[in-house]
N, C-alpha and C positions, 0 to 999 in steps of 0.2 A: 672377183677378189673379195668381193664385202662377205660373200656366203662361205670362202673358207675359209677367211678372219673368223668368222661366227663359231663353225665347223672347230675350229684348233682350239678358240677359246673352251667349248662346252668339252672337250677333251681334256684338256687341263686340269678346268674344273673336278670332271670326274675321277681323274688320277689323284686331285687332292683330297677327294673324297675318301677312295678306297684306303687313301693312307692311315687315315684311323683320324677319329671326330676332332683330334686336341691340333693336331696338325691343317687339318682338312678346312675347318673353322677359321680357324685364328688367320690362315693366309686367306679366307674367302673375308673374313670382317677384313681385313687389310686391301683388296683388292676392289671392296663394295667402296670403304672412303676411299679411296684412288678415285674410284669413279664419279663418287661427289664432288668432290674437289674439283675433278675436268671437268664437269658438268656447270659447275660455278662460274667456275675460269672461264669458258666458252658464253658464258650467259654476261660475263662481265665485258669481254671483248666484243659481243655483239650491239653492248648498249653503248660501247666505246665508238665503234666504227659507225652506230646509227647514229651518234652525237656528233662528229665528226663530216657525215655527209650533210648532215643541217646545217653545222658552223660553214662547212666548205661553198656551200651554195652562192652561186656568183647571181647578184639579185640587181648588178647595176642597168642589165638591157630590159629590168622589168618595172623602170620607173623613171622622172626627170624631176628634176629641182630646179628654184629656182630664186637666189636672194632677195627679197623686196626691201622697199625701208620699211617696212611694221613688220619681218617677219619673214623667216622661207617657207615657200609655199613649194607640197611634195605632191606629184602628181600619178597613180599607180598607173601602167596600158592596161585598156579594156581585158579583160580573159572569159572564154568561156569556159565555166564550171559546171552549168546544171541546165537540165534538159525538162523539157515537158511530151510524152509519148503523140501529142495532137497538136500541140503549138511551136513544136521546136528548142531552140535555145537559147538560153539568158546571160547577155555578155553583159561583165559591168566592169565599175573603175572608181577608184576612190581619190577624193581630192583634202590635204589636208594642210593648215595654213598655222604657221608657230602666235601662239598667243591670240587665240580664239576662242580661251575659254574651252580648250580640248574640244573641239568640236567638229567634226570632218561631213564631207558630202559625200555620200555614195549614188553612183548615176548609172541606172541597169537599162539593158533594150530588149525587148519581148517581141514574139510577136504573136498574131491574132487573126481569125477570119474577120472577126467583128472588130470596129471603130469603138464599141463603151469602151469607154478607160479606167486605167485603174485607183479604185479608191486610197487604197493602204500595202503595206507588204511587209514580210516576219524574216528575217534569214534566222534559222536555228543550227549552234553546232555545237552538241553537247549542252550545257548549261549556260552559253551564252547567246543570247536572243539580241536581234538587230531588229527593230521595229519601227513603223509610225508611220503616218499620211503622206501619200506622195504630191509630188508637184509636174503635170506634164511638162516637157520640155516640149517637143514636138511628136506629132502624127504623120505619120508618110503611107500614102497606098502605095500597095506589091502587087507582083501578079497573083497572088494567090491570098487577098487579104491584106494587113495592115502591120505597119513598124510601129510599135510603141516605144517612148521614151521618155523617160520620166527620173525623178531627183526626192532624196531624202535626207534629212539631218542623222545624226547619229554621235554617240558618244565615242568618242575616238580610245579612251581606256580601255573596250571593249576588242577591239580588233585583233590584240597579241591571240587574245583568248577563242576568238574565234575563227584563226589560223591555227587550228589542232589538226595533225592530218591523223590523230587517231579515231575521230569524228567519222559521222558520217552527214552530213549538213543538209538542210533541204532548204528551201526560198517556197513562200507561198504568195504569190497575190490574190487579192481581194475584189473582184470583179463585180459590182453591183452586188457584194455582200459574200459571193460565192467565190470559195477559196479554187485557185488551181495551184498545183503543189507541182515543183520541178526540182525531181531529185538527182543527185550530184553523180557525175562525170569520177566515178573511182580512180582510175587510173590517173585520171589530169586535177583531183584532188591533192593525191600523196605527191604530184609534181611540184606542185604548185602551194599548198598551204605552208610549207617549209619557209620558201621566198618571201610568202606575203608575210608570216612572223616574224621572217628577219627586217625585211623593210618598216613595221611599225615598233618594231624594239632598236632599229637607229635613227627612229623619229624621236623616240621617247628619251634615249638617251641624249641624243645632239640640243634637245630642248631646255632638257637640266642644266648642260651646262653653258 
């Protein structure tokens, strides 16, 4: 069907042609805007309906709350996002507490043949950088090597911006100086960075007021 759409159109045309240049013209500039104008129109409904699967995103089974007296504290589940080709994958979770100075904990799991730990770690996505020295939590032997787990501060203003799923984001840690770089899970990125933006934009909101 699409090729003799194609077919009739370029017939058309040509008939418009032979009719002489004043006629041929004038309905081809009339039928060129027609086609901008669709072409607008469809580019408008596409940023309509991709704005619309973000608002629609149902983000309550991807997180828990919980009233304190100083404060609700919002807690994300673990997710994995990023992979390393030799050491696997890096699940983490963000913990964030009202009236803490914007301040959230991010808590990532790696793992490792070797026991050295890690110094420090970088999340990049786009222009927003997640960084600074970690804290182990705990070490667990596997059959195959070792569980890390480890905790870092972070500035929670940062977050909205670094759930871009136009991004392409990496995680680096710092292993006795020596970075390993674990690049991101495309597919469970654009699932996922959507939810995490709306979760820290009705933190930011419910805070205000």
């Amino acid at each position: 069907m699409g090729r003799l759409a194609a077919t009739e159109r370029g017939l058309r045309i040509g008939w418009l042609l032979a009719k002489g240049p004043g006629l041929g013209i004038g309905r081809l500039t009339g039928i060129g805007r027609r086609l901008r104008i669709g072409r607008l129109l469809m580019a408008g409904l596409l940023t309509v309906e991709s704005l619309s699967t973000v608002l629609g995103q149902d983000i309550r089974s991807h997180y828990v709350s919980k009233a304190e007296t100083d404060g609700r504290i919002y807690h994300t589940f673990p997710v994995t996002l990023f992979e390393h080709s030799e050491a696997g994958d890096l699940t983490f979770d963000i913990t964030y507490k009202e009236h803490r100075e914007g301040r959230a904990t991010l808590n990532f799991t790696c793992h490792s043949s070797s026991s050295d730990g890690v110094d420090s770690v970088r999340f990049v996505s786009g222009s927003t950088v997640l960084s600074g020295p970690v804290e182990k939590l705990y070490l667990e032997p596997e059959k195959r090597g070792w569980k890390h787990r480890y905790t870092f501060d972070l500035d929670a203003s940062l977050l909205c911006g670094f759930f871009d799923e136009r991004q392409q984001p990496e995680v680096t840690l710092y292993i006795g100086g020596i970075p390993w770089a674990y690049r991101v899970k495309r597919s469970a990125w654009r699932s996922y960075a959507p939810v995490g933006y709306r979760i820290f934009e009705m933190i930011r909101v419910n805070e205000r007021q």
